[in-house]
NUFI-656293 format. One line per 10 residues: number of its first residue (from 1); their letters; for each residue x, y, z of C-alpha. Coordinates in steps of 0.5 Angstrom, whole numbers, plus 500, padded with zeros to 3 digits. Example, Ala and Ser with C-alpha at 12.3 -4.5 7.8 and 13.67 -1.06 7.14 Angstrom:
<sites>
1	as	525/491/516; 527/498/514 $
</sites>
This chain:
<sites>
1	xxxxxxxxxx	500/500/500; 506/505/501; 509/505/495; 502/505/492; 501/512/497; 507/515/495; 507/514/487; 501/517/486; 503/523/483; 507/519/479 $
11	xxxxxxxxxx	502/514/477; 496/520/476; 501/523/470; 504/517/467; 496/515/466; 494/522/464; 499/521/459; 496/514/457; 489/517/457; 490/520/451 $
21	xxxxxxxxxx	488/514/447; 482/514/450; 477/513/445; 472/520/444; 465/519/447; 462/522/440; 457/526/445; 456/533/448; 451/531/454; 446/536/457 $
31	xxxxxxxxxx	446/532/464; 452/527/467; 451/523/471; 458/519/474; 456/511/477; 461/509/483; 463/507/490; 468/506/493; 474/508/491; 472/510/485 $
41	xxxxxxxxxx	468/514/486; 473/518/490; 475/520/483; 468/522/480; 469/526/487; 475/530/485; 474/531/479; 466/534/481; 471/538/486; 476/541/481 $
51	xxxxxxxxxx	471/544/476; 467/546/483; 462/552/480; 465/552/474; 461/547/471; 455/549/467; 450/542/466; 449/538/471; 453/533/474; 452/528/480 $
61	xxxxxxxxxx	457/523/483; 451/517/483; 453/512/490; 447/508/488; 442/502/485; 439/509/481; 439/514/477; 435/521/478; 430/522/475; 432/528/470 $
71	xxxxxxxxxx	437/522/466; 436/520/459; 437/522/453; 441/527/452; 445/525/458; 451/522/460; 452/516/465; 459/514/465; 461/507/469; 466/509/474 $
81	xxxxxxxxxx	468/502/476; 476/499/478; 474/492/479; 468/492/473; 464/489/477; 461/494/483; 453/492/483; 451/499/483; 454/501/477; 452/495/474 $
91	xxxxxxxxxx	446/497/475; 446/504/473; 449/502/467; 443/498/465; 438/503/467; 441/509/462; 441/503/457; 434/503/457; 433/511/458; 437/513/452 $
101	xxxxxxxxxx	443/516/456; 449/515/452; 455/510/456; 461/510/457; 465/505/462; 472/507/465; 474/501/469; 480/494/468; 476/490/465; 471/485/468 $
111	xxxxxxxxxx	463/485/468; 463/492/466; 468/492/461; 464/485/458; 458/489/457; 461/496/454; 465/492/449; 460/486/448; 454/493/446; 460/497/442 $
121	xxxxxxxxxx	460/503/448; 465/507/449; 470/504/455; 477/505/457; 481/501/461; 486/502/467; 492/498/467; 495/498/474; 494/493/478; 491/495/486 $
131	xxxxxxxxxx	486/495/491; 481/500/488; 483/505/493; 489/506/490; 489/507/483; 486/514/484; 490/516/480; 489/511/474; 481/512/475; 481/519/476 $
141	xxxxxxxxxx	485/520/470; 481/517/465; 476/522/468; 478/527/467; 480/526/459; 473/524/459; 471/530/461; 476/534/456; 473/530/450; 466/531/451 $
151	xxxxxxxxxx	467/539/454; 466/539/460; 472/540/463; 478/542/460; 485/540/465; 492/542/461; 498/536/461; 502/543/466; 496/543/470; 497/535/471 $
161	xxxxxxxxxx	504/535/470; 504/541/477; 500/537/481; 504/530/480; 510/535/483; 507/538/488; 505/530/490; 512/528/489; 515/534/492; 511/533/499 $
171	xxxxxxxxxx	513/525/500; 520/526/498; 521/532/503; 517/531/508; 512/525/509; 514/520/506; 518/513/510; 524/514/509; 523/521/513; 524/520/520 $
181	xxxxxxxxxx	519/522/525; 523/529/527; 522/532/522; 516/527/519; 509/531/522; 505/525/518; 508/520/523; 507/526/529; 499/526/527; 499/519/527 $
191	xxxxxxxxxx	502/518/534; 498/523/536; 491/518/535; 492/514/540; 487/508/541; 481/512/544; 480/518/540; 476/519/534; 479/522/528; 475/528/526 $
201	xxxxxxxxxx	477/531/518; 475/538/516; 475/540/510; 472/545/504; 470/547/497; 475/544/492; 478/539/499; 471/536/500; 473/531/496; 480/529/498 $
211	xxxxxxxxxx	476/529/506; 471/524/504; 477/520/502; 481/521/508; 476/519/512; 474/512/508; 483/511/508; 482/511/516; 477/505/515; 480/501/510 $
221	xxxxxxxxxx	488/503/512; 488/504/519; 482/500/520; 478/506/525; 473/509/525; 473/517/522; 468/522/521; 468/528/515; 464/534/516; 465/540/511 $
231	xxxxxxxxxx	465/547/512; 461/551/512; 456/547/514; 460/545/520; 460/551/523; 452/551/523; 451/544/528; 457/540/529; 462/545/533; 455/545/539 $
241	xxxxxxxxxx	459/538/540; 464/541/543; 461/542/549; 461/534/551; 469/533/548; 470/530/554; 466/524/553; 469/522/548; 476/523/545; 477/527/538 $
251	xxxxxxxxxx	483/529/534; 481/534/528; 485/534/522; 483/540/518; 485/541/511; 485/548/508; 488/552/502; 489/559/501; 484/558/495; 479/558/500 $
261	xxxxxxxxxx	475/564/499; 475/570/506; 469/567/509; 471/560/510; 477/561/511; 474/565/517; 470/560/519; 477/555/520; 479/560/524; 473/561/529 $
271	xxxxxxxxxx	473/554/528; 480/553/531; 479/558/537; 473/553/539; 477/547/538; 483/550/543; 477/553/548; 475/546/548; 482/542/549; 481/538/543 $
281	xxxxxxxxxx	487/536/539; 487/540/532; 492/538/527; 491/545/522; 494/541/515; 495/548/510; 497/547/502; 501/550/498; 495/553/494; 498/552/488 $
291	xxxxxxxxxx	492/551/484; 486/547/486; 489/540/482; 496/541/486; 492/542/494; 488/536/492; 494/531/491; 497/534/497; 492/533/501; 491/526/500 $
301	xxxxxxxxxx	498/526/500; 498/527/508; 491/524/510; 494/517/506; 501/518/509; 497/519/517; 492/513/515; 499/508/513; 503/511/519; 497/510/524 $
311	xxxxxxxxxx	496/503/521; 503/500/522; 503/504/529; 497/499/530; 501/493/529; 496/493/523; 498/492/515; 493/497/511; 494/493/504; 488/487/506 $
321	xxxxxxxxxx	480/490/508; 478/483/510; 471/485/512; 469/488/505; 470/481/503; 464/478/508; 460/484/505; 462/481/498; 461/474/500; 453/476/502 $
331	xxxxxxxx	452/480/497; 454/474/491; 450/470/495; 444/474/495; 439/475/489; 441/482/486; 434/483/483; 431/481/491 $
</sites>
């Protein structure tokens, strides 16, 4: 898992790069809709994070068996599935099928890729091999240039060149293995959640994505619970739990960049004035803000190297997520149309 963790900016432009054999869709959608979980939904996340406001249709990550109702012809409804064989995409997929959406499948292979090449779809397949989890880069990629051909988003090869640096940067100089724990702050922030806290993971805007990945890195790396929370929302509700921290023992990471715009950066602020009032241990995480691209990598390059550390601190191999497989298992053994 380490060395998937820090090769990420690596492997995010050298998929880039190879993404530039992706068939064109062939379509100028009114609406998208981005069918995944998991891992792969984390990309559609980020991708729907970096072009934030910017975007001029409607664009859904879709965690679900169902598609909203607004989809049909005229629509996009891409599959984003590492495995090829994620239930709820699949089931999506079929549904835009029969709604006259146009498809598009970016997956390894399996089930998935069967159908999109079996009934002349556009697909394109990731070659790299990892726990979902870890092939954002690969997934996320071949959003992106997908986005590129059909117009909704326009990410330059500078702009993904950047972002892999800023990646590469921080793991070399700062957080990666091989830097010791003196000077290492990942290590530090991982010490610093012992076995009775409970991690708490703050982000906004352009970050919000990377801090719903961090909080599922906590699970499946580290094997912890781990809440996200987004501001400004927040700032509206979640900070009144502050009175009852002694009951439990939280540990808040908060992403922030310097691209946030003056109000949220505000509410951080606020935020981190309750946060010592209260006594509760706050790790304040600050990005280069380099551009909206580059923070996200760098972001997941911290949340991913804390839930590593934590793990091993635990005794634990982050690679293997046991419990899945049961939940897999039940599923293969239940009948999908109920």
């Amino acid at each position: 898992m380490f060395d998937h963790v820090e090769r990420l900016g690596t492997e995010f432009e050298l998929a880039w790069h190879r993404s530039a054999r992706m068939p064109d869709p062939g379509v100028s959608p009114k609406s998208v809709a981005l069918a995944a979980m998991g891992g792969s939904a984390s990309a559609a996340d980020y991708f729907v994070g970096l072009i934030g406001d910017g975007r001029r249709i409607p664009i859904e990550v879709v965690r679900d068996y169902a598609l909203p109702g607004y989809i049909g012809e005229g629509s996009l409804v891409a599959a984003v599935s590492y495995s090829g064989t994620t239930e709820e995409a699949l089931a999506c997929y079929a549904e835009a099928r029969k709604r006259g959406a146009s498809l598009f499948a970016i997956t390894s292979g399996g089930e998935l890729g069967a159908i999109a090449a079996s009934n002349g779809d556009g697909y394109f397949i990731i070659d790299y091999s990892a726990p979902p989890r870890a092939a954002l880069g690969h997934m996320l990629a071949a959003v992106l240039r997908m986005a590129r051909l059909v117009g909704i988003a326009d990410v330059s090869d500078g702009e993904v060149g950047a972002a892999a640096r800023a990646h590469e940067s921080l793991v070399a100089g700062l957080i990666g293995r091989h830097v010791p724990s003196t000077e290492n702050r990942a290590k530090r922030i991982a010490g610093s959640i012992t076995s009775e806290c409970l991690p708490i993971l703050l982000a906004a805007e352009h970050l919000i994505a990377p801090g719903r990945r961090a909080r599922n890195q906590f699970s499946e790396n580290a094997k912890r619970f781990a809440v996200f929370d987004e501001v400004p929302e927040a700032t509206h509700n979640t900070v009144v739990g502050l009175d009852g921290a002694g009951k439990v023992k939280p540990v808040v990471l908060s992403l922030e960049s310097p691209l946030y715009g003056d109000a949220n950066a505000r509410r951080f602020e606020v935020t981190a004035r309750l946060l010592a009032e209260s006594g509760v241990l706050h790790h304040r995480i600050m990005l280069s803000g380099q551009s909206r691209l580059a923070d996200m990598f760098e972001a997941t390059a911290w949340t991913d190297a804390v839930s590593c550390y934590l793990a091993l601190l635990d005794g634990l191999d982050p690679t293997p997520t046991a419990k899945l497989m049961v939940v897999r298992e039940a599923m293969t053994r239940t009948s999908f149309a109920g």
